[in-house]
N, C-alpha and C positions, 0 to 999 in steps of 0.2 A: 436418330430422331429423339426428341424431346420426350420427359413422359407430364403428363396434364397436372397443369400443380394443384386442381381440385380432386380429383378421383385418381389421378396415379396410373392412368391406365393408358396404356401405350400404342392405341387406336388413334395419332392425332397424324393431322395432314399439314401442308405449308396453307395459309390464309391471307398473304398479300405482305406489302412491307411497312412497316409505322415508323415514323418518325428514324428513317435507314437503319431500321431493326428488323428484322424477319417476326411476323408474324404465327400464330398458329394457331388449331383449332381441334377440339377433342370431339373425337365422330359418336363417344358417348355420352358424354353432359354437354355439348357444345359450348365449351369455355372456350373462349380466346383469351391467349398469352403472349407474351416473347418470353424468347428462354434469358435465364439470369433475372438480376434484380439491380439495377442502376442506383436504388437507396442504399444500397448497402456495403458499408467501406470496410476494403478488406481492414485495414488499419485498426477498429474499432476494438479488437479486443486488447489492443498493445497499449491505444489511447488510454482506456480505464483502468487498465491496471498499473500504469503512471500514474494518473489525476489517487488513485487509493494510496499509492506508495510517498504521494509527496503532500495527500491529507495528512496521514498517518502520522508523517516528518515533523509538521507543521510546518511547512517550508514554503508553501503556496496559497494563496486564497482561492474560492472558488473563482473569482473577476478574473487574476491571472491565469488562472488555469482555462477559461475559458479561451483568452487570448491564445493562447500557447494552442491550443486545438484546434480555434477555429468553430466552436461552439459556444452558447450563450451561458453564463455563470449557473443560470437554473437546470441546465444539461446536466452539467458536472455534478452538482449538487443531487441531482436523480442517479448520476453511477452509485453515487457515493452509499446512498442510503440501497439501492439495490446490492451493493457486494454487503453494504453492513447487515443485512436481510439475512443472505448467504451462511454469515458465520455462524456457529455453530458456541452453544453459550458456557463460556469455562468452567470448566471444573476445579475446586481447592480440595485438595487434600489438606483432614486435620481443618482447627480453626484458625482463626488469624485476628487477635482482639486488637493491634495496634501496630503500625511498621510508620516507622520517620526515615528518607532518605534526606541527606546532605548531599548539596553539589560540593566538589573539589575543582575549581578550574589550573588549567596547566598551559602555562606559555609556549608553545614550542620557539624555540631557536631565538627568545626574547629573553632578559634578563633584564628585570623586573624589580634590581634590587638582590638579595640576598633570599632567594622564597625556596631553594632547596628544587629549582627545577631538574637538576642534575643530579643531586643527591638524592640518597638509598633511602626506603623510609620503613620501617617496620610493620609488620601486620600482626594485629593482634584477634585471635577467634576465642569466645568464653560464652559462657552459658551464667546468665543473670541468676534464673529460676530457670526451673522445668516449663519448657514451651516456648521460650523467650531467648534469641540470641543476639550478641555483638559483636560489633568487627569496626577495630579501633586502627586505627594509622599513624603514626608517630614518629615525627622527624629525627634520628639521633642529638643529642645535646649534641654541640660543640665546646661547652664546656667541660674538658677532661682534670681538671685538680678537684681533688677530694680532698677533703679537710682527713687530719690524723689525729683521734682522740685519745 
């Protein structure tokens, strides 16, 4: 037997059938229930933390992502702001007065031209100032003649 989803207490009896659900009824608060919950999909915590993983991406809007689930775009938009609730707020070590990323994009299995998609390229790590780093990439020359003074 069920136990009563208001008081928890496991005094209840059968009360008829609803809607071909079994009924029931707690002989101490007299709540009637069915056991289970028919709102509630099991799927739902796999849903949102897809719709977080493909915000995150930028790979989806909320409209699609509603499509894809089955739920209306302001759904989605409420997982979203509930997991971002969730997180918990970064910590930096040290300061951080200024950071510039460049993209580098890379053809795969295209050639593009002569852009060194195959080719080796160099890494460079150095320190500007104290606190302040860089990291340079450098295609080898292909020109190998040096002048002889």
């Amino acid at each position: 037997m069920p136990h009563c989803k208001r008081c928890h207490s496991e005094s209840v009896v059968k009360s008829g059938i609803v809607r071909n659900s079994q009924r029931y009824q707690c002989k101490e608060c007299g709540y009637n229930f069915i056991e289970g919950d028919s709102r509630i999909n099991a799927n739902l915590p796999v849903k949102k933390a897809l719709a977080v993983i493909l915000h995150c991406l930028g790979k989806a809007s909320f409209n699609m992502m509603g499509h894809i689930f089955g739920v209306s775009q302001s759904m989605v938009h409420r997982w979203i702001v509930q997991e971002a609730e969730n997180l918990q707020t970064a910590e930096i070590s040290g300061s951080i007065a200024e950071m510039e990323f460049d993209e580098m994009w890379h053809f795969i299995s295209s050639k593009k031209g002569n852009d060194g998609a195959s080719a080796q390229w160099i890494v460079a790590e150095g320190e500007l100032w104290p606190g302040s780093s860089v990291i340079v990439a450098v295609q080898p020359s292909t020109n190998n003649l040096t002048q002889k003074q």
